[in-house]
DSSP file (Angstrom, degrees, kcal/mol; ACC not computed):
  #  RESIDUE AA STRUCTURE BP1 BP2  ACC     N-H-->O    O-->H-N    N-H-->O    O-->H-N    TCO  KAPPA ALPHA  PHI   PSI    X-CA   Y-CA   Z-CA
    1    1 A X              0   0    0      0, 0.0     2,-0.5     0, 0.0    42,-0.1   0.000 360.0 360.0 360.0 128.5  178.8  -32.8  105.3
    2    2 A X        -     0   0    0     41,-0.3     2,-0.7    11,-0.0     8,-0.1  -0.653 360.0-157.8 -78.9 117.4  177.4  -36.0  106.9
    3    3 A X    >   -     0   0    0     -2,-0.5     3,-2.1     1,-0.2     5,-0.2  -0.818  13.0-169.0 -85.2 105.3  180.7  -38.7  107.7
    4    4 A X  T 3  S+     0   0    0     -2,-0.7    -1,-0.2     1,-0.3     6,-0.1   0.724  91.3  60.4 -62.1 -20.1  179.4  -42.4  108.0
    5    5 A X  T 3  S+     0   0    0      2,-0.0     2,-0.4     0, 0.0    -1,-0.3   0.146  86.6 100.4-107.6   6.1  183.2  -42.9  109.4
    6    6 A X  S <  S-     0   0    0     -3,-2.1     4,-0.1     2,-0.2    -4,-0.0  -0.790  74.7-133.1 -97.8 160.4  182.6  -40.5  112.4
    7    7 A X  S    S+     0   0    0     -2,-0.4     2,-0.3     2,-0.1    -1,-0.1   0.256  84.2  81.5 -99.5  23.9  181.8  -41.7  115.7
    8    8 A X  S    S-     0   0    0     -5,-0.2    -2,-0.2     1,-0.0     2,-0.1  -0.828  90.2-106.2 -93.1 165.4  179.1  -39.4  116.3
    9    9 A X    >>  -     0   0    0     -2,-0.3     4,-2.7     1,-0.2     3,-1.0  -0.409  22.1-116.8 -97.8-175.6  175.9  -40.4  114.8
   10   10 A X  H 3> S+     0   0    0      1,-0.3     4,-3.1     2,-0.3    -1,-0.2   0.697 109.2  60.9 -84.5 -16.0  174.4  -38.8  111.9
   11   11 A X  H 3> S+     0   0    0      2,-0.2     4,-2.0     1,-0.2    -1,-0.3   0.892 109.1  44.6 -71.2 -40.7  171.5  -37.5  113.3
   12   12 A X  H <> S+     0   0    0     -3,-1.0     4,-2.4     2,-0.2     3,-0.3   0.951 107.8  55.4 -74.4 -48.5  173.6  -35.5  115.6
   13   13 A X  H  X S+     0   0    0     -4,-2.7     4,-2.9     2,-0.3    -2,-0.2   0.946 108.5  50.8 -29.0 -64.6  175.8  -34.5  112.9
   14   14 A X  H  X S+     0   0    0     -4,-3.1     4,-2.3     1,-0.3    -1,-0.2   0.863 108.1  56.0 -29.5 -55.6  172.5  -33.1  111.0
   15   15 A X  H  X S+     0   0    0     -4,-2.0     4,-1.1    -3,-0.3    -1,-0.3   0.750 110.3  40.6 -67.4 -36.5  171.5  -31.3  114.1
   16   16 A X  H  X S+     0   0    0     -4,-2.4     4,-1.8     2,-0.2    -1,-0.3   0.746 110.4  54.7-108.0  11.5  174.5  -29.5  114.4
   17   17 A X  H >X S+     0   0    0     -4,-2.9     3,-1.6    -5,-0.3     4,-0.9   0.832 117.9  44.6 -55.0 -94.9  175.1  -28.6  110.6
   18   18 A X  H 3X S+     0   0    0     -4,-2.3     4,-1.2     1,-0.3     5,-0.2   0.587 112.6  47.9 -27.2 -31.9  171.8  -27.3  111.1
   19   19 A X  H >X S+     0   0    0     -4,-1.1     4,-2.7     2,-0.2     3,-1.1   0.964 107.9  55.2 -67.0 -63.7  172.5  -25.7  114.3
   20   20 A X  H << S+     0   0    0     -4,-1.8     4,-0.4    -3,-1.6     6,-0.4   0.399 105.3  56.1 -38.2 -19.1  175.6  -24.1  113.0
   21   21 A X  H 3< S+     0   0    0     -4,-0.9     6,-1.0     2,-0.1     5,-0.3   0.795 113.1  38.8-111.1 -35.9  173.5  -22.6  110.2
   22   22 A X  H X< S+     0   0    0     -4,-1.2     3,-2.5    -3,-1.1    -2,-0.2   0.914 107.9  54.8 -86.9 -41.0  171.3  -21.0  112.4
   23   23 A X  T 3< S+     0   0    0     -4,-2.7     2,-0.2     1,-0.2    -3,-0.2   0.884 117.8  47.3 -27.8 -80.9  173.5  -19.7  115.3
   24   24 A X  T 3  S-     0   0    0     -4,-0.4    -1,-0.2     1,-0.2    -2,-0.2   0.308 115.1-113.1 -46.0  -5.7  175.5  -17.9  112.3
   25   25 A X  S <  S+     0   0    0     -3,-2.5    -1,-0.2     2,-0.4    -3,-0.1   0.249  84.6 123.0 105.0 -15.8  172.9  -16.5  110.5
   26   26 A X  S    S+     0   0    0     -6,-0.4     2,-0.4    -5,-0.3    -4,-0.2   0.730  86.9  34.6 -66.8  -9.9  173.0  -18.4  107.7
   27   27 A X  S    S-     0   0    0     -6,-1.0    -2,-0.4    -5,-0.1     2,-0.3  -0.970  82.3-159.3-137.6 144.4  169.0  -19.3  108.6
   28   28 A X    >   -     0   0    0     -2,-0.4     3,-5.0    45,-0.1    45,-0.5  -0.820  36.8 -77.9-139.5 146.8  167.2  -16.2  110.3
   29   29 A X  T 3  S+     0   0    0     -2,-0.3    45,-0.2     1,-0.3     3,-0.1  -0.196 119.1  39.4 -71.8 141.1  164.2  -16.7  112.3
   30   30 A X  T 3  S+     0   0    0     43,-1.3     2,-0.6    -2,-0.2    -1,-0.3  -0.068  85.3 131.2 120.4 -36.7  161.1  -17.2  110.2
   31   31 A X    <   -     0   0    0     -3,-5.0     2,-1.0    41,-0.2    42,-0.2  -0.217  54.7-128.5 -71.8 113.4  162.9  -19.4  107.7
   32   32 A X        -     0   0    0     -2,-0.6    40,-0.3    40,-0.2     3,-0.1  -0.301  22.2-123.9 -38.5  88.3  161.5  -22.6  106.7
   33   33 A X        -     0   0    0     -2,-1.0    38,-0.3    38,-0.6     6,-0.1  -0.032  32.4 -97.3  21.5  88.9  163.6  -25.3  106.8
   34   34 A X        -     0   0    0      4,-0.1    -1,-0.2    -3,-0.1     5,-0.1  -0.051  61.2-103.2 -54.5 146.2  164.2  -27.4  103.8
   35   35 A X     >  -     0   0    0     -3,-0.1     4,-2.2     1,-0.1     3,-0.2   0.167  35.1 -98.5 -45.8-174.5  161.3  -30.7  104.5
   36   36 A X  T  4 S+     0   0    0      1,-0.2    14,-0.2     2,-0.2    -1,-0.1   0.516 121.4  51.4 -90.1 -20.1  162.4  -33.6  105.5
   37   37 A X  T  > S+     0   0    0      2,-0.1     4,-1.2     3,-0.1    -1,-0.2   0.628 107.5  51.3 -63.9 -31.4  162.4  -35.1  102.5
   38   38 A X  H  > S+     0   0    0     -3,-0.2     4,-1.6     1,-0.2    -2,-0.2   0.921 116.5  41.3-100.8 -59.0  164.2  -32.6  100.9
   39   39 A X  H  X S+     0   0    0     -4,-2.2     4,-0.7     2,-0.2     6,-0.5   0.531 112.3  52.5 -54.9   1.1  167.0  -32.7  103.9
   40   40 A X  H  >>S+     0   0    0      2,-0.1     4,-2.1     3,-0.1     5,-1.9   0.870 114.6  48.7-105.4 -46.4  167.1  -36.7  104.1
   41   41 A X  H  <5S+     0   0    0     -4,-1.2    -2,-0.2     1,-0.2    -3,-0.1   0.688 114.5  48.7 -41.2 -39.9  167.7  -36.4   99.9
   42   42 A X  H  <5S+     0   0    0     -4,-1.6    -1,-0.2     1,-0.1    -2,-0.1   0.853 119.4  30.0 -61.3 -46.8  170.2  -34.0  100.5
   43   43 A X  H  <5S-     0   0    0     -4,-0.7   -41,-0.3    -3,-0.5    -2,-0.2   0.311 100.8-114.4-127.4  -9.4  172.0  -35.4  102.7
   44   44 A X  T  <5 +     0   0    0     -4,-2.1     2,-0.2     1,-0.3    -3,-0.2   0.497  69.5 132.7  82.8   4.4  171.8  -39.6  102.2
   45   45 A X      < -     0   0    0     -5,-1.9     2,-0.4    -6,-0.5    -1,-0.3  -0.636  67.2-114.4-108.6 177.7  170.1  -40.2  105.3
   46   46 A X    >>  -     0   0    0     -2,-0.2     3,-1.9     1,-0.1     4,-1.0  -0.737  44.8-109.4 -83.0 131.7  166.8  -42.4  105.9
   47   47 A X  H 3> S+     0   0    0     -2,-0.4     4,-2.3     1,-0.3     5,-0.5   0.914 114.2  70.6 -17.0 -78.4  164.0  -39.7  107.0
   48   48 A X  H 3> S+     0   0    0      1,-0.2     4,-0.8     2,-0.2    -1,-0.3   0.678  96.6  43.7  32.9-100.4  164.2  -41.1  110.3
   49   49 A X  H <> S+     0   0    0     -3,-1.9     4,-0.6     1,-0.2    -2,-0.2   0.719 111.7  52.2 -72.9 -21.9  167.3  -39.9  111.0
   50   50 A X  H  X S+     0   0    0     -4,-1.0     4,-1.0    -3,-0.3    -2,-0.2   0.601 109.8  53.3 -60.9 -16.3  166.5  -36.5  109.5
   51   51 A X  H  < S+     0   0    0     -4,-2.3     4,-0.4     2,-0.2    -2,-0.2   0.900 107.9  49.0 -89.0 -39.4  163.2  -36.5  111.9
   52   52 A X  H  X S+     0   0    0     -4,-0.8     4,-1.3    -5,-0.5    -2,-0.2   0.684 111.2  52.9 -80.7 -23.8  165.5  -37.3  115.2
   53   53 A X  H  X S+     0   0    0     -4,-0.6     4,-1.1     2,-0.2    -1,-0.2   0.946 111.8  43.7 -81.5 -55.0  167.7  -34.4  114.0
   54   54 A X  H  X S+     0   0    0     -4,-1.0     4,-0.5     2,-0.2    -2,-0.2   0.418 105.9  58.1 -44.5 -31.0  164.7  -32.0  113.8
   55   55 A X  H >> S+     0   0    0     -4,-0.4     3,-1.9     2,-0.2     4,-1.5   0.892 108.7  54.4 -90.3 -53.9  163.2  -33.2  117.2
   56   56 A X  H 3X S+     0   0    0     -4,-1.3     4,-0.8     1,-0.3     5,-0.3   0.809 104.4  47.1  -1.6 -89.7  166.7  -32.0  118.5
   57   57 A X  H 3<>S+     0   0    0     -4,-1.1     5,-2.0     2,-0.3     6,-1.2   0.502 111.6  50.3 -46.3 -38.1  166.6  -28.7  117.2
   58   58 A X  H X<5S+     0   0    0     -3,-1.9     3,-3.6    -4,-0.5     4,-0.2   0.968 111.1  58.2 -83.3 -61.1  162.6  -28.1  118.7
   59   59 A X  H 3<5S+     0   0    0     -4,-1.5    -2,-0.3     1,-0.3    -1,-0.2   0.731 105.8  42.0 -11.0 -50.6  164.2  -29.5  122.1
   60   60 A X  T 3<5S-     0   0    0     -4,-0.8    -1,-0.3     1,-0.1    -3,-0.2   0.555 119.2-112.7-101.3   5.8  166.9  -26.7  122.3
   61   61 A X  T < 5S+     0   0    0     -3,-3.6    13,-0.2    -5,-0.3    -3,-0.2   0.871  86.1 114.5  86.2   9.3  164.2  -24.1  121.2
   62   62 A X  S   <S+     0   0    0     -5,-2.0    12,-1.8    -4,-0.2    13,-0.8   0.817  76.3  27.0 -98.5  -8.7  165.7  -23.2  117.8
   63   63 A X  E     -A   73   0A   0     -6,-1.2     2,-0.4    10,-0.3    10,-0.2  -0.883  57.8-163.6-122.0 167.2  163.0  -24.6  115.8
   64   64 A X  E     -A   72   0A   0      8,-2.1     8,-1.8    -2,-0.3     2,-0.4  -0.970  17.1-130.1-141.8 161.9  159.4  -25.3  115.6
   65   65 A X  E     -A   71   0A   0     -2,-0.4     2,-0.3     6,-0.2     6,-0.3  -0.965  11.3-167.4-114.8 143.0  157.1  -27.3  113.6
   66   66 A X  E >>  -A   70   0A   0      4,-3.0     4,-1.4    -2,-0.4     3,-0.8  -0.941  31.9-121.0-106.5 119.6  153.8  -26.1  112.0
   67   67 A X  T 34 S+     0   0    0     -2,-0.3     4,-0.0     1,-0.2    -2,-0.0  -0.600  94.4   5.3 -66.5 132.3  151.7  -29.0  110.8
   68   68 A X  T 34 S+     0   0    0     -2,-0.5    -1,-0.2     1,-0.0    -3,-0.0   0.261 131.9  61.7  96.4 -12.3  150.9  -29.0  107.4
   69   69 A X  T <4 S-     0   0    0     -3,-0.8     2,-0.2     1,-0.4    -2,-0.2   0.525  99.3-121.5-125.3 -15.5  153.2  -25.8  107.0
   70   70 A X  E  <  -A   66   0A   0     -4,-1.4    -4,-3.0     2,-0.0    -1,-0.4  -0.672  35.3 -48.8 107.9-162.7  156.7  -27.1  108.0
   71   71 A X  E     -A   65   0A   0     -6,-0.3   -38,-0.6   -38,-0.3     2,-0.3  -0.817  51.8-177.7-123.8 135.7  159.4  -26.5  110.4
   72   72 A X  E     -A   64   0A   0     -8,-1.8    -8,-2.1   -40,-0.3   -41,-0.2  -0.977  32.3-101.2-142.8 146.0  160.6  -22.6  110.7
   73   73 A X  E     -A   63   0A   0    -45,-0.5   -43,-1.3    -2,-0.3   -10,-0.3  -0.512  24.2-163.9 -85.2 162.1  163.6  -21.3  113.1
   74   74 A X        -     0   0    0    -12,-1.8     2,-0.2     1,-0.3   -11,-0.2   0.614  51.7 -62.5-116.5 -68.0  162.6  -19.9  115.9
   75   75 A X              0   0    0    -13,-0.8    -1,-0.3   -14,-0.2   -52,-0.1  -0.912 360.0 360.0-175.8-161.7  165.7  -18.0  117.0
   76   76 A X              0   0    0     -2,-0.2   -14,-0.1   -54,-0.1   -52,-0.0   0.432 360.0 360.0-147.0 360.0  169.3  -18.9  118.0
């Protein structure tokens, strides 16, 4: 759950929902990612901030992006 009333920002938040989901298992490498639309819908935030959350996530090596095919974990 994203908090507009914490004083980290939401992007980071995303990133470590999303982080948290794969460390644990709950997303296994190979699995697509819901889009970015689909996460920004989900979750109330502006695409944007779902894109900065996502760039994160390629940073620390647990995801990758495919163009045209999406974003898929990597490992954890």
């Amino acid at each position: 759950m994203i908090s507009r009333d914490s004083a980290t920002p939401p992007w980071q938040q995303l990133a470590g929902l999303l982080r948290a989901q794969i460390i644990g298992g709950e997303r296994a490498p190979g699995d697509r990612l819901p889009s970015i639309v689909s996460l920004s819908q989900e979750h109330g935030l502006a695409q944007v901030t779902v894109r900065k959350a996502i760039v994160q996530l390629q940073r620390e090596g647990l995801v990758e992006s495919k163009s045209g095919w999406g974003t898929f974990v990597t490992g954890a």
